[in-house]
C-alpha positions as CSV (number, residue, x, y, z in Angstrom):
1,X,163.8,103.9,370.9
2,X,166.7,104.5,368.3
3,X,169.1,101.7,367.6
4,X,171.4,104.2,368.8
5,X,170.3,104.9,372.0
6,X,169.6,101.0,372.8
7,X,173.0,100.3,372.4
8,X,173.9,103.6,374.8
9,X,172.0,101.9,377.2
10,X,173.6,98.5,377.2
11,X,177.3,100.2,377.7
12,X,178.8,99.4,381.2
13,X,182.0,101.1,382.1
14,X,184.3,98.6,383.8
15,X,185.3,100.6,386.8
16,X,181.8,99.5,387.6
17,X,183.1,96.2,388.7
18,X,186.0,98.2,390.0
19,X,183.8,99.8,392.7
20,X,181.7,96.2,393.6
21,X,178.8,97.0,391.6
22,X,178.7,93.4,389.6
23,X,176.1,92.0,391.1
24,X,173.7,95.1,389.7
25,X,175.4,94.5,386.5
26,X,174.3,90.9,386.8
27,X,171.0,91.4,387.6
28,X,170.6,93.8,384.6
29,X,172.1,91.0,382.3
30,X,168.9,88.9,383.2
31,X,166.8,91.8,381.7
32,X,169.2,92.8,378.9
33,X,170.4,90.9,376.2
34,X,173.6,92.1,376.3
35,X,176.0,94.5,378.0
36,X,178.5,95.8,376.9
37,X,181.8,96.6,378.7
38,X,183.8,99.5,377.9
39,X,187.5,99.4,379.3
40,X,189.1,103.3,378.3
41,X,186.1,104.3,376.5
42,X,186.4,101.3,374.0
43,X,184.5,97.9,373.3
44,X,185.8,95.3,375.2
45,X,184.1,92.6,375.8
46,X,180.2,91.6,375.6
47,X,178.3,90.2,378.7
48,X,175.5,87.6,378.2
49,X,172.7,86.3,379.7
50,X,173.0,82.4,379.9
51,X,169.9,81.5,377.8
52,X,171.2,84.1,375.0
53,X,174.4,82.7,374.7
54,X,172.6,79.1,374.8
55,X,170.8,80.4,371.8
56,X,173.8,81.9,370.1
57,X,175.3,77.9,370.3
58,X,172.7,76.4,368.9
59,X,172.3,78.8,366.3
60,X,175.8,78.2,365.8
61,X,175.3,74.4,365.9
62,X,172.3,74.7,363.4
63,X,174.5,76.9,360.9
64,X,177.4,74.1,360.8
65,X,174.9,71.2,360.3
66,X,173.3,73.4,357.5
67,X,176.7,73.9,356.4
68,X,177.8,70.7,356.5
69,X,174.3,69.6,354.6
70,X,174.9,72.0,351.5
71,X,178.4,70.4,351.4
72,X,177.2,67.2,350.8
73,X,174.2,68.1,348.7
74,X,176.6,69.7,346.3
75,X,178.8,66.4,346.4
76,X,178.4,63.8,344.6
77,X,176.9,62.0,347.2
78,X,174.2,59.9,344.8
79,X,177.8,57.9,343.3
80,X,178.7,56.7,346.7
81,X,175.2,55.9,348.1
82,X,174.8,51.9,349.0
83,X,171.8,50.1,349.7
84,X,171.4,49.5,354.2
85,X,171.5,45.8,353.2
86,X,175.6,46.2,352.0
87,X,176.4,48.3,354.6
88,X,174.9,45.6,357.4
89,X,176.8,42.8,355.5
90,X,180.1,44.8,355.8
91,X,180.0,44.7,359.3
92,X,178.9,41.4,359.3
93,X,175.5,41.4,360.5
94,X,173.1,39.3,357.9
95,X,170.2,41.6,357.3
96,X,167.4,38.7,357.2
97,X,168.7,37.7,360.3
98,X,165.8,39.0,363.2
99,X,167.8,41.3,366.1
100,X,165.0,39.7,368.2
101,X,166.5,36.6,369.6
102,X,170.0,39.2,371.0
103,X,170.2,38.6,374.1
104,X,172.5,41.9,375.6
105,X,174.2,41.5,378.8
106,X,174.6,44.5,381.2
107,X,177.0,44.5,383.9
């Protein structure tokens, strides 16, 4: 099938809805990617299943934390880097010190 003719297929006119056909256009949603609703013959907004807009976050998610990695690789993050040791010792926690004999309380 040509590209065009997929998206052809996955155009639903909104007086669809109008005439209480959105539980059809539901059920096609679980087949489909996506639909696309036309409101006067133009795009207007794009229906999606729930697990492909569950993928589209956590592609979104995956592109910010690879974002967010290429910021700080170009950084100069090797300048700021401290040993674990000086970090524990700033918050006051001795880092010979075994975590073994905390006891922790819950309520």
């Amino acid at each position: 099938m040509s590209p065009l003719a997929d998206v052809m297929d996955r155009l639903v006119p909104i007086t669809l809805f109008n005439r209480g056909q959105s539980s059809k256009i539901f059920e096609r949603v679980k087949t489909e990617r996506e639909l696309i609703v036309l409101k006067n013959n133009a795009p207007t907004a794009v229906i999606l299943s729930l697990d492909e807009y569950r993928a589209l976050k956590e592609a979104e998610e995956d592109l910010c934390l690879l974002q967010m990695a290429d910021e700080r690789m170009q950084g100069d993050w090797r300048a700021r880097a401290r040993p674990f040791s000086e970090l524990l010792s700033e918050i006051g926690i001795d880092p010979d010190d075994p975590l073994d004999d905390v006891e922790v309380e819950f309520e």
